[in-house]
Each structure stands twice: as structure tokens, then as C-alpha cells.
N, C-alpha and C positions, 0 to 999 in steps of 0.2 A: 441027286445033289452031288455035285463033285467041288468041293471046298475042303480047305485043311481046317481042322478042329485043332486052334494052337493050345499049347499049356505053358505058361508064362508064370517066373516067379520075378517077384518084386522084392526088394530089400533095401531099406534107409537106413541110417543111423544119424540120428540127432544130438547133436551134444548139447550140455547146460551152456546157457550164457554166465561167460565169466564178470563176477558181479565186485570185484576186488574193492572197487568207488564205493560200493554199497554197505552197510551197514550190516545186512545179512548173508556179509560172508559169498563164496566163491561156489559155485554148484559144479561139482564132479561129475556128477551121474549122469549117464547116457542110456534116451531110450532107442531100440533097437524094434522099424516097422515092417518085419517080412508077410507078404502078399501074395497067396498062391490060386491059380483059377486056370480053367479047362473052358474055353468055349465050345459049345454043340450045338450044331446047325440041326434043328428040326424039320424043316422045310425049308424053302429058297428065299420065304421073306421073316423068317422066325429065329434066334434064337438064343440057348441061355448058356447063363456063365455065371455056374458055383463058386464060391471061392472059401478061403478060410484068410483073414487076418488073425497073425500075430502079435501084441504090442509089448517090450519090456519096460519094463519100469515106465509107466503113465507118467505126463508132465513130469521126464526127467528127475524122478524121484524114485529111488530102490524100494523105499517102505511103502510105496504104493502095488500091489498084486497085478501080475500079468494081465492080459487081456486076449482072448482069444473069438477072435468075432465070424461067424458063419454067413454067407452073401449069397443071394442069388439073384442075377440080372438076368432083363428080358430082353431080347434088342428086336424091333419090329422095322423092316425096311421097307421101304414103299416104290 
């Protein structure tokens, strides 16, 4: 197998929508989506790619707890 096995990080930041017209006030908080994954070729039509997502503050709200999410893809080529 001669392929490069990349390692890719991803990073967002979302900010609130400014809600001033609104009633319930102005949303501050930003959440922040970093995405880190390593592809590995198994064989020539196989392979996978772990990752870990980061999330802060869920639906741009502080009082909501981080989120740390584990992935594992399969890629099958034909």
C-alpha cells in the first residue's frame, strides 16, 4: 500500500445570533467545533478514520457542558 495516512485537524467557531429586535435579549456566547482524525489505509480498497470531536458550549450557550464526541469511519472503495 503506498498512500499517505493524513491527520487533519478541523476547527469552527460559531457565534450567537444577535437577537437586539428580540425580546430575549442579545446571545454572547460562542460555540467553538475542533475535529481531529488520522486516516489509515488497511488494504487498497479499505479504510478507517478515528477521530475525536470537541464541542464548547452546545447551541451557543455557556451553561450547557462540553461535548466530547469519539468517530470511527469506514471508507470502502470499489
Amino acid at each position: 500500500i503506498d498512500s499517505v495516512n493524513p491527520l487533519a485537524v478541523a476547527a469552527l467557531a460559531v457565534a450567537g445570533v444577535d437577537q437586539d429586535d428580540l425580546p430575549i435579549g442579545e446571545d454572547d456566547d460562542i460555540s467553538f467545533h475542533v475535529e481531529v482524525f488520522y486516516q489509515h489505509q488497511l488494504t487498497d480498497n479499505i479504510a478507517i478514520t478515528p477521530g475525536v470531536i470537541w464541542i464548547s458550549a452546545p447551541n451557543n450557550n455557556d451553561d450547557n457542558e462540553d461535548l466530547v464526541i469519539g468517530t470511527i469511519r469506514t471508507t470502502f472503495s470499489f
